[in-house]
N, C-alpha and C positions, 0 to 999 in steps of 0.2 A: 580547518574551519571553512565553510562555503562562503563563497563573493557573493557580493550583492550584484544586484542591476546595477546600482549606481555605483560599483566597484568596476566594472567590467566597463561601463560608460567612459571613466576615467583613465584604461588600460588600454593595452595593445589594440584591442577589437574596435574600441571608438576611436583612434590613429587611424588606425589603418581601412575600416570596411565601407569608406565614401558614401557612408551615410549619414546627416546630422543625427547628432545623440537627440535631439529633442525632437527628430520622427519618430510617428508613430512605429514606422515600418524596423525602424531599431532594435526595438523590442522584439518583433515577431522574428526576424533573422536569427537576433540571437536565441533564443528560444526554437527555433526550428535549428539552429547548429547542436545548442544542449539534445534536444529528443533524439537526433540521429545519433551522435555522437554515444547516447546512453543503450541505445538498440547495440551499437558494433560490439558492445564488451564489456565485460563487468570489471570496469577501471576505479581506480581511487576515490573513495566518498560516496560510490554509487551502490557498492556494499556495506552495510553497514550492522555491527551488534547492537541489539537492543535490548529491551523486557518488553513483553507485551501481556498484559492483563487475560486471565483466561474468563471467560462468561461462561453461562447455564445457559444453552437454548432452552423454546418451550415445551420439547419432547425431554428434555431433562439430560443430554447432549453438556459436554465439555468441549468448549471450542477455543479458538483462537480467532479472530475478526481482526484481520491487517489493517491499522488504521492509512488515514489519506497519504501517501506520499511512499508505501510501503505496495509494491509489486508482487512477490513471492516472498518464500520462505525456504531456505536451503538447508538449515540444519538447525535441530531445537536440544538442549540440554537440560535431561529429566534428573533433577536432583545432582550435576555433576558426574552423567552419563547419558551417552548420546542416544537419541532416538531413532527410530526408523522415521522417514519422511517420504511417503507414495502419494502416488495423485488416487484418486476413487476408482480406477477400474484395474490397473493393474501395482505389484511389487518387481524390483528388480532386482535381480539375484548380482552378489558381488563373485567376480572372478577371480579374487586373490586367493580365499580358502575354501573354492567350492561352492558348496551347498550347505556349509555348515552353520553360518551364521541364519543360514533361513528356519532351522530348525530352533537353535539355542539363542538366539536375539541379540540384540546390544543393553536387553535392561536385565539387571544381575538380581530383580527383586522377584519375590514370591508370594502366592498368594492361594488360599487354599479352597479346593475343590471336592464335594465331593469324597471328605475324607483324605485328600492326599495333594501336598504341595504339587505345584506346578510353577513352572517359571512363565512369570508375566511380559510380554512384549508390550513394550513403549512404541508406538506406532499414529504418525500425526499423516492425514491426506486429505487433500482438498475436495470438498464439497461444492463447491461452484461459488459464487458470489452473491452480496448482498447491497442495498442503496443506504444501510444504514448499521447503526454497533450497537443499539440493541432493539428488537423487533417486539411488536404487541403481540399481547398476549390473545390469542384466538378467541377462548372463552371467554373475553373480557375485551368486548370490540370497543374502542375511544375515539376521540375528535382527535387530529391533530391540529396543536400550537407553532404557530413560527415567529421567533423574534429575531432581531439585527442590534450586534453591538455597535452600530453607527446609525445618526439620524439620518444621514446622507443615504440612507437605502431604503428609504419611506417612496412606495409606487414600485419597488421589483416586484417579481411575482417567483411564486414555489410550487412547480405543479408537482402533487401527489397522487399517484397509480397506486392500486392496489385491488383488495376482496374487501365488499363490506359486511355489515353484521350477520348478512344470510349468506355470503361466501359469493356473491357478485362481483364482477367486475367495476369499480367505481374512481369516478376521479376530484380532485377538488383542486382548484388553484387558488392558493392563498396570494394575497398583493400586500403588500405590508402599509400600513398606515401608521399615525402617531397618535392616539386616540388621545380626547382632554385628561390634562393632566401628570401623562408620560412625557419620558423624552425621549424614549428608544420606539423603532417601531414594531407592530406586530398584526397579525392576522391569524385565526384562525379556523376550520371547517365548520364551528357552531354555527355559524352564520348560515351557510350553505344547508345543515342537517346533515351532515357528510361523518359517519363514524366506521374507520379503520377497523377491520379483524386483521390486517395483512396489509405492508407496504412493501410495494414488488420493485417501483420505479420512484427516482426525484429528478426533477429536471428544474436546476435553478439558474437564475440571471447570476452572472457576473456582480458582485456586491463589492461594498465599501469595508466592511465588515463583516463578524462573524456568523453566522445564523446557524441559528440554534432551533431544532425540533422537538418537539414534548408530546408525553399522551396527556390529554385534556380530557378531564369525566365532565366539566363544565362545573366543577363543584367547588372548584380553588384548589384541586389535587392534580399534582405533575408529575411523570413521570418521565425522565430523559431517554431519546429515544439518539435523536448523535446531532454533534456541531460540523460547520461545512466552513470548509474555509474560504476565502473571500474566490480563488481565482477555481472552486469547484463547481461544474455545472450538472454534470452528470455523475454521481456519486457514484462507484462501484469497487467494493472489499471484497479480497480473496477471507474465505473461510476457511480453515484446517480443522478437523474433527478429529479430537482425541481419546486415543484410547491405551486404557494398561501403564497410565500415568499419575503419578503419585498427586494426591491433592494440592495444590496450592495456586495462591491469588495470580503469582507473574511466574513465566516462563523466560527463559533466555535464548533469545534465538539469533539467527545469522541472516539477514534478508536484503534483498535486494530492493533498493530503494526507485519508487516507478517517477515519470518525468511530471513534473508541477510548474506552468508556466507563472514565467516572473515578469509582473505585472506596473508593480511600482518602486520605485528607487531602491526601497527596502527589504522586498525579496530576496529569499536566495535563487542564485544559479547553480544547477546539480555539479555541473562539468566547473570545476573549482580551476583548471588549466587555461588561464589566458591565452596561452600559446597556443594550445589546440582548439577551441576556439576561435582566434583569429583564425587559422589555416579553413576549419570547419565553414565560416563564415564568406572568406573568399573562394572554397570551393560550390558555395551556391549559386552566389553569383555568379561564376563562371557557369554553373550549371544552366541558371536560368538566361545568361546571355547563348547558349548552344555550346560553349567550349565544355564537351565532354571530357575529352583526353584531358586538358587542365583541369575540369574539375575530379577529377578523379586521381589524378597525382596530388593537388590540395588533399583532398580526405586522405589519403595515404600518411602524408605529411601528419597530420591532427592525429591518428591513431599512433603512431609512431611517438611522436610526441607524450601522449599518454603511457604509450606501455615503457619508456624512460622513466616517467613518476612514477610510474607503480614498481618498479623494478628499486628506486632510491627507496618509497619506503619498505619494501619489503625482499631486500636484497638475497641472492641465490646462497651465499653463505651460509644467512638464516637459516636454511630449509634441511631440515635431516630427517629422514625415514628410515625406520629400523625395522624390520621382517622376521620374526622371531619364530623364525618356521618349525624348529626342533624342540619346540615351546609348548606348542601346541596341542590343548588333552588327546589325549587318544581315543577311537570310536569307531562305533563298527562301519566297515566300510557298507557302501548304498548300492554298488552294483557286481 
């Protein structure tokens, strides 16, 4: 289970890093030990299994949209069989049995062509990114809505980039307000005349609360476009485009979870390791007072410390690998 800020306040890092806990600059330390600390390696809690919801893009596309807090994706499991997982421009061939697997895949299903089965490759790769999880629809250009699950966010503002109804370039920045009668605040581009075919970019203030995006026809019709969590400013989701994968709503995948600054008491902190951590912490300091050599044996230290947790939970015993090389069908050879 991840620490809070106000776990970590209470631990080793607030002892030790001669900072008062109720500086601002507290926060920021620690949060700049978690980012680095999550760059060196993919350590304990910082990978993590999930499901993730598959969507229809508008070309009619099966995707995956990594929500907030979600970095990549390493491995997806198509029905209780593993997929291929490539970035968009190339595959990479495995060296255990050749070439073999490039031909006959890892998805054992079929589907027919043409008169004659053929075996279907399960294959997911990234598309680039997007500022939101689910995008308007072109032919159907809308206003966007912004609301805030706290009144304490009445005066942010939400700038929206994107194409508008003729495939322009267009901007609007919504300021959230509390209009009579609400209690929540909200803003949206009617005001402005500002209607979306395409949102490319969001760039939001730091809030209280959650805000939430809608398409708006101005008619009392919404449709959910994504929520932003309080400490996100610049939105941006990795997409994975699938293909040769069997239908279904969630997927199961293996991914690596990206760094999310912890803001209030409440938050979590990725790096769940007090002890590396503190180390992490005092080697900034040191960094930023010039002791290089000391800070770079601190980070040693912190990483060290880490690959200990990760070694208890997932101890060398555990791990067996069987090669069943004599196993394997037979085929005509390729050269």
């Amino acid at each position: 289970m991840l620490l809070t800020l106000g776990q970590v306040k209470t631990g080793p890092v607030g002892r030790s890093c001669g900072i008062a806990t109720t500086d601002p600059n507290f926060a920021a330390i620690v949060n700049d030990a978690t980012r680095q600390l999550m760059n060196r390696g993919s350590f304990f809690a910082c990978v993590q299994p999930m499901y993730l919801p598959v969507v229809v893009s508008n070309q009619g596309h099966e995707e995956l949209i990594c929500p907030s807090g979600v970095e990549s994706i390493l491995a997806i499991n198509n029905r209780h069989t593993p997929a291929r997982v490539r970035d968009y421009w190339y595959r990479y061939v495995p060296w255990d049995d050749g070439f073999y697997h490039c031909f006959d895949g890892f998805e054992d299903s079929f589907i027919r062509e043409g008169g004659r089965w053929r075996r279907r490759h399960a294959v997911a790769y990234g598309i680039g990114s997007v500022p939101c999880t689910w995008q308007i629809n072109p032919a159907n250009p809308m206003y966007v809505r912004a609301t805030s699950s706290s009144a304490n966010d009445s005066g942010i503002n939400i700038s929206i980039f994107g194409l508008d109804q003729n495939g322009q370039p267009v901007q609007a920045v919504l300021t959230l307000a509390i209009p009579p009668g609400q209690t929540y605040p909200m803003a949206s581009s009617v005001s402005d005349g500002v209607q979306f075919s395409q949102i490319q970019r969001v760039v939001k203030d730091l809030s209280n609360g959650y805000v939430t995006l809608q398409q708006d026809d101005n008619n009392g019709n919404l449709i959910p476009i994504s929520v932003y969590a309080p400490s996100e400013q610049t939105p941006d989701y990795t997409v994975m485009r699938l293909e040769g994968f069997h239908h279904q709503p969630m997927l199961a995948v293996i991914a690596v979870l990206s760094f999310i600054p912890a803001l209030a008491d409440t938050d979590n902190v990725m790096i769940e390791n007090q002890d590396a951590l503190r180390d992490m912490v005092l080697s900034i300091r040191r960094k930023e007072a010039g002791d290089t050599e000391g800070a770079a044996m601190l980070e040693s230290a912190a990483v060290h410390e880490l690959n200990l947790e990760l070694d208890k939970h997932f101890p060398d015993e555990q791990f067996v690998v069987d090669y069943f090389k004599n196993s394997l069908p037979k085929r005509r050879r390729l050269f």
